[in-house]
N, CA, C and O atoms as a GROMACS GRO file, in nm:
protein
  288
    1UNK      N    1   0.703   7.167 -10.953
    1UNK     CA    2   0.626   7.046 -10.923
    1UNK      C    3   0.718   6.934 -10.875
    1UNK      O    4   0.665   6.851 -10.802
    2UNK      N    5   0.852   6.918 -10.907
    2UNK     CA    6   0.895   6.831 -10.886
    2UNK      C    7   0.957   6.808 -10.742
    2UNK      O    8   0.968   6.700 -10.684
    3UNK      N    9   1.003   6.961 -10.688
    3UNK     CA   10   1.046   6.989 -10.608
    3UNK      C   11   0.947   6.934 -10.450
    3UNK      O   12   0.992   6.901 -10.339
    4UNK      N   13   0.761   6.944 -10.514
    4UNK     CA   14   0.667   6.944 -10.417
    4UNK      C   15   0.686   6.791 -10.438
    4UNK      O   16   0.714   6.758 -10.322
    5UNK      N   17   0.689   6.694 -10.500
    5UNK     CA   18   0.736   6.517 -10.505
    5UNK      C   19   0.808   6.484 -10.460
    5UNK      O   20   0.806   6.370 -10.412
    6UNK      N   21   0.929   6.579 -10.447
    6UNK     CA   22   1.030   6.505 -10.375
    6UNK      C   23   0.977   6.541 -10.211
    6UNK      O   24   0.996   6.462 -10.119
    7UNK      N   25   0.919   6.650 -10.198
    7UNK     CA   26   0.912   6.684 -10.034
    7UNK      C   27   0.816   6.581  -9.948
    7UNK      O   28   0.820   6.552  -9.828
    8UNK      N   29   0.710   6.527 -10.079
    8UNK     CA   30   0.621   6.434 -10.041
    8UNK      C   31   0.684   6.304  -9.999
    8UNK      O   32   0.660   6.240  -9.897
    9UNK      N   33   0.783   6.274 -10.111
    9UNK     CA   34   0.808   6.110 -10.055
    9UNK      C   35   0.907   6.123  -9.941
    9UNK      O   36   0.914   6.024  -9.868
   10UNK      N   37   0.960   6.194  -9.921
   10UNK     CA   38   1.076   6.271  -9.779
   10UNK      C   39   0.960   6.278  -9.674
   10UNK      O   40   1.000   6.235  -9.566
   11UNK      N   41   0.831   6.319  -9.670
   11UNK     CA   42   0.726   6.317  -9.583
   11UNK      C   43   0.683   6.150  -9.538
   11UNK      O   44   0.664   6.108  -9.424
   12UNK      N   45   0.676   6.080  -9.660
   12UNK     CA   46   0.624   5.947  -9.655
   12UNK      C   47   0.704   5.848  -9.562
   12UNK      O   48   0.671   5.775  -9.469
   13UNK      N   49   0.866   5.886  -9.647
   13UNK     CA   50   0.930   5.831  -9.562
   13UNK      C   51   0.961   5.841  -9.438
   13UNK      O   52   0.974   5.731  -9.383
   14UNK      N   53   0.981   5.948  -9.362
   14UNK     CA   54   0.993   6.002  -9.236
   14UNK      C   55   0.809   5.922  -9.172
   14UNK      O   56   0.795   5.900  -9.051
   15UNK      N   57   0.708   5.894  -9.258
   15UNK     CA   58   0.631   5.858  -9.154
   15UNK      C   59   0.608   5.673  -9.160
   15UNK      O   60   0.536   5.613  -9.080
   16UNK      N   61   0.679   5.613  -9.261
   16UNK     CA   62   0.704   5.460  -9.258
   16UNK      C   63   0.833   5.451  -9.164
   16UNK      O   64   0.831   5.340  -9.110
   17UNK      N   65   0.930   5.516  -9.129
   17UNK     CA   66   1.036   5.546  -9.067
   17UNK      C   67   0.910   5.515  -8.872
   17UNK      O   68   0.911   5.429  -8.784
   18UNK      N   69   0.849   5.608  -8.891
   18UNK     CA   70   0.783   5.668  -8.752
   18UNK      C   71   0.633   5.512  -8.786
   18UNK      O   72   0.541   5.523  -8.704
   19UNK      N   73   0.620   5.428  -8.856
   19UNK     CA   74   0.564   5.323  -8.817
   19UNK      C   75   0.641   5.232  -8.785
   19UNK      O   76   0.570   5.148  -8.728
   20UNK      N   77   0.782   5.185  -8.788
   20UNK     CA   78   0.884   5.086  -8.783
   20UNK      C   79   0.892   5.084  -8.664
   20UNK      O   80   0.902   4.978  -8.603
   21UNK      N   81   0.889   5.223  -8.593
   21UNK     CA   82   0.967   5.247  -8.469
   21UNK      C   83   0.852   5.226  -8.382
   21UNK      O   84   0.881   5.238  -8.262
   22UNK      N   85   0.712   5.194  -8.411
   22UNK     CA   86   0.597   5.206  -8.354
   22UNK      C   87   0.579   5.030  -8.364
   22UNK      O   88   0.528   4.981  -8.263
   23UNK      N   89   0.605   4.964  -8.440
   23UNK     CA   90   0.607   4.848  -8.440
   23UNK      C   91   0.742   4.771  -8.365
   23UNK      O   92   0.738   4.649  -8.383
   24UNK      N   93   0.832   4.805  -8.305
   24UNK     CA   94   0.917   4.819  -8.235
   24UNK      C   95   0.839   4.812  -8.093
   24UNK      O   96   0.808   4.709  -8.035
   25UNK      N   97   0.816   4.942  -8.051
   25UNK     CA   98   0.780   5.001  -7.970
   25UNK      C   99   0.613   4.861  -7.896
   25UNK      O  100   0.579   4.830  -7.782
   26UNK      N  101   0.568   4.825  -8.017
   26UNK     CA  102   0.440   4.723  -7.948
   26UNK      C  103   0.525   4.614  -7.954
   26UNK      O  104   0.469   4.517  -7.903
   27UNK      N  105   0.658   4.581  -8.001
   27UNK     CA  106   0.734   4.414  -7.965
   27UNK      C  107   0.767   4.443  -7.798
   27UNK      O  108   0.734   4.362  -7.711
   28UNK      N  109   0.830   4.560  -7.773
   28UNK     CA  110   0.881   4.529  -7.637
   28UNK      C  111   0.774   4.593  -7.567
   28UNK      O  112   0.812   4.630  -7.456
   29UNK      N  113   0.645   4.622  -7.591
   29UNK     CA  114   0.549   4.643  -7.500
   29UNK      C  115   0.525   4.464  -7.431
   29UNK      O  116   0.550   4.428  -7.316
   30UNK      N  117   0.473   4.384  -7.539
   30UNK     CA  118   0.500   4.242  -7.532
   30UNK      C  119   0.584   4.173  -7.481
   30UNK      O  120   0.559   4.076  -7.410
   31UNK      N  121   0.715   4.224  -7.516
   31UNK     CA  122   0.842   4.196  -7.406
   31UNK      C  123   0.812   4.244  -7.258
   31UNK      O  124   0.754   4.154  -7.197
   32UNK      N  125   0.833   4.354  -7.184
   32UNK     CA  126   0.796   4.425  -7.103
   32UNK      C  127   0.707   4.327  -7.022
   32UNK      O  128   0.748   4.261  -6.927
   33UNK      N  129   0.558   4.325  -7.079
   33UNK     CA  130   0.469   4.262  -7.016
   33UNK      C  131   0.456   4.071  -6.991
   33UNK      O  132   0.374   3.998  -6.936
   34UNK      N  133   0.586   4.048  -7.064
   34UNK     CA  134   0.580   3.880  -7.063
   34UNK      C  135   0.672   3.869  -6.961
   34UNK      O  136   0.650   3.791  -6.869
   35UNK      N  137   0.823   3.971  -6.965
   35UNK     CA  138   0.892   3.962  -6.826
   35UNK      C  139   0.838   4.032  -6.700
   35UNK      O  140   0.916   4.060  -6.609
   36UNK      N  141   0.702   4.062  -6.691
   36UNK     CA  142   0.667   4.112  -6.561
   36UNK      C  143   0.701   4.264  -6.531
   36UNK      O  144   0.661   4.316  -6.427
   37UNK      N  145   0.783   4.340  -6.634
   37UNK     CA  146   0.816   4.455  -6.629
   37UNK      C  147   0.720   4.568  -6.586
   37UNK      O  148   0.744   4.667  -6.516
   38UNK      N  149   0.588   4.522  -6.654
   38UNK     CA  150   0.466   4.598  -6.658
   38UNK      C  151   0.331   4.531  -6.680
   38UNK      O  152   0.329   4.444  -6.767
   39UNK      N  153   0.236   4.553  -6.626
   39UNK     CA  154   0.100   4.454  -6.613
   39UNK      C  155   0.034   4.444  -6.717
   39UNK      O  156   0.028   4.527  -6.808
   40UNK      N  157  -0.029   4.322  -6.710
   40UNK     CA  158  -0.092   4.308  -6.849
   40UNK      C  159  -0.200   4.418  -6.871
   40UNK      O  160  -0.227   4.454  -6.986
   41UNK      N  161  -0.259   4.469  -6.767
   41UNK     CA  162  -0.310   4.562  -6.828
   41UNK      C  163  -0.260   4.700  -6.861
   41UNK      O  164  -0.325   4.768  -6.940
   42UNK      N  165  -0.151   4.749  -6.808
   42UNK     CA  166  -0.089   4.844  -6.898
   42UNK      C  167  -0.022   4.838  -6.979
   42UNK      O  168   0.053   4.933  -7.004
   43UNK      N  169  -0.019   4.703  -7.068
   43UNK     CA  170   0.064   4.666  -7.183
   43UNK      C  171  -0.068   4.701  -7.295
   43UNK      O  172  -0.056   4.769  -7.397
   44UNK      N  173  -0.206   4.630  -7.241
   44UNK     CA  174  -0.292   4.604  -7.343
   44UNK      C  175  -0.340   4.778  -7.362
   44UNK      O  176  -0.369   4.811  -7.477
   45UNK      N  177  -0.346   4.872  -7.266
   45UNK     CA  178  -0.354   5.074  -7.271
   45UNK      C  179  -0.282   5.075  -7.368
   45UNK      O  180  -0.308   5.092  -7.487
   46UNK      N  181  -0.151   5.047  -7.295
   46UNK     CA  182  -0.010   5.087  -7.417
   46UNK      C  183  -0.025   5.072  -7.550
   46UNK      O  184  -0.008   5.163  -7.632
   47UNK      N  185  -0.081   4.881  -7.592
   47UNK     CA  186  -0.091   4.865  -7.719
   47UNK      C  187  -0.223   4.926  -7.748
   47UNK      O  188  -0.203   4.979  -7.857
   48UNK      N  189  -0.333   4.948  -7.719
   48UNK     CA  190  -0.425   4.993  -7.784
   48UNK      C  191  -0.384   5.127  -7.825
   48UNK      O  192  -0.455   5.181  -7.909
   49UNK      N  193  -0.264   5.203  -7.772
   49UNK     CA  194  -0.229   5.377  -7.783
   49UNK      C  195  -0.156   5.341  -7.943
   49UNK      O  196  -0.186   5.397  -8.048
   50UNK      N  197  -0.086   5.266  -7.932
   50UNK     CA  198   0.016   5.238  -8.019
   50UNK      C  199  -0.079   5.204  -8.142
   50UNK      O  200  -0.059   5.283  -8.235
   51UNK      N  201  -0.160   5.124  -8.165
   51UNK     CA  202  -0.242   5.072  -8.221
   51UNK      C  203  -0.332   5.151  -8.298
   51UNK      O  204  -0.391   5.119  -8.401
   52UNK      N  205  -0.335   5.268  -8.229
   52UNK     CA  206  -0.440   5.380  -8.319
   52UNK      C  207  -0.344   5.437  -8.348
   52UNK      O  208  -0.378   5.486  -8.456
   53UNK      N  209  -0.202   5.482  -8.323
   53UNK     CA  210  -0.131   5.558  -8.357
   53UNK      C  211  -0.136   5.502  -8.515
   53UNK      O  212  -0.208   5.539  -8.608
   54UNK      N  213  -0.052   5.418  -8.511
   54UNK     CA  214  -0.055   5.351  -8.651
   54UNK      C  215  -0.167   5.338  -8.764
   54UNK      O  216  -0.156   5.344  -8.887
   55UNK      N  217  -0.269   5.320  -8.686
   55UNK     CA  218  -0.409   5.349  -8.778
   55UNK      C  219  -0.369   5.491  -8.839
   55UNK      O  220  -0.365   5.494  -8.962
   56UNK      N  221  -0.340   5.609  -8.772
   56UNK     CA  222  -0.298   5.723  -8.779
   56UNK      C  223  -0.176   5.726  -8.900
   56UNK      O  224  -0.195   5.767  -9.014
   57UNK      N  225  -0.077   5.684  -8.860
   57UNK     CA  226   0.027   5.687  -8.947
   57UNK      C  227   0.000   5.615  -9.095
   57UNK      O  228   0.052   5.644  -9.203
   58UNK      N  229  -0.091   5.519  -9.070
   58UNK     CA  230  -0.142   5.429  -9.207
   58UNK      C  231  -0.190   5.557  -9.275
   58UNK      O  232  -0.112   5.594  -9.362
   59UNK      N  233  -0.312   5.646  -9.257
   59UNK     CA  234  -0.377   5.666  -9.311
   59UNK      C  235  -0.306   5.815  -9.363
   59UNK      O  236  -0.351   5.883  -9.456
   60UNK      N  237  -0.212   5.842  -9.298
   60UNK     CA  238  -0.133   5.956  -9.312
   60UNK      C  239  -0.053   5.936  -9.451
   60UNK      O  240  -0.042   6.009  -9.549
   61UNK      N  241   0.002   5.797  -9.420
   61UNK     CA  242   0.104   5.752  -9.560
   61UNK      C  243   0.046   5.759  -9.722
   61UNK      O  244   0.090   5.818  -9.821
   62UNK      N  245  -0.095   5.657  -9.695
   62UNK     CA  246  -0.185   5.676  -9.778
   62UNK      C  247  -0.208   5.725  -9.852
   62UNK      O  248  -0.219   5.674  -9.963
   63UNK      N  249  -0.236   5.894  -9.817
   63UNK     CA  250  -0.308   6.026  -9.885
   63UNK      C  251  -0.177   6.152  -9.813
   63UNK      O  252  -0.216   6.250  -9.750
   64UNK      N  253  -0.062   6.132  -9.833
   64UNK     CA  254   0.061   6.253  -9.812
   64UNK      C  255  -0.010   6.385  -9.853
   64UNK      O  256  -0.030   6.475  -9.770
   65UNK      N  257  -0.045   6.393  -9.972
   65UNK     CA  258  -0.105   6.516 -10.037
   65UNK      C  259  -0.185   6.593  -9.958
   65UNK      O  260  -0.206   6.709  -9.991
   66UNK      N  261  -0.233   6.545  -9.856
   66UNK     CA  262  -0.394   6.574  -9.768
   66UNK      C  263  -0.289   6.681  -9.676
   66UNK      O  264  -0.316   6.800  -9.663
   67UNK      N  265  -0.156   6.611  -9.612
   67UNK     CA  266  -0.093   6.667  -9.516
   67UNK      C  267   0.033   6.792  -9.584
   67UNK      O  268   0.048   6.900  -9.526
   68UNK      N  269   0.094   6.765  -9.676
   68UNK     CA  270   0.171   6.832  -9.737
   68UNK      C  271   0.091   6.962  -9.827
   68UNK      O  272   0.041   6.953  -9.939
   69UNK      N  273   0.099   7.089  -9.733
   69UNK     CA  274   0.061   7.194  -9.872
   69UNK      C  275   0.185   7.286  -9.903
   69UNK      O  276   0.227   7.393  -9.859
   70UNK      N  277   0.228   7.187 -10.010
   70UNK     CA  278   0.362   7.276 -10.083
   70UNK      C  279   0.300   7.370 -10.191
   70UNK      O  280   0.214   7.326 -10.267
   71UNK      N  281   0.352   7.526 -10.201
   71UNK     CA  282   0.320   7.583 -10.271
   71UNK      C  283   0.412   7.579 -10.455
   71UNK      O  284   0.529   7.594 -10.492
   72UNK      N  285   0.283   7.552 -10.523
   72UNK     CA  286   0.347   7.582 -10.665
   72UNK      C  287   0.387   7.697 -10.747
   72UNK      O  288   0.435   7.679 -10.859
   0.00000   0.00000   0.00000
């Protein structure tokens, strides 16, 4: 059992790890689109992609158990 706890919070972390980089990822979408890099409307695609991702990753962090089937 303990072994399946540790694999969980190693799961958790690897996916707060993979929201940091997603919150990253919507600053220089913002960047990007304030220097003209890319149009406001493919900033606002971009962030809406990014945006559910994270809904995604939220709900992933949440409930680990749902995604992790370690055998006992």
């Amino acid at each position: 059992m303990a072994q399946a706890l540790i694999y969980i919070a190693h799961f958790v972390s690897k996916l707060t790890d993979a929201d940091a980089e997603n919150a990253e990822t919507q600053h220089w979408l913002h960047t990007a689109s304030s220097c003209g890099y890319i149009s406001q409307e493919t900033s606002e695609e971009l962030l809406e992609s990014s945006l559910q991702i994270g809904r995604m990753l939220g709900k992933m962090i949440n409930a680990p158990k749902v995604f992790c089937k370690v055998s006992e």
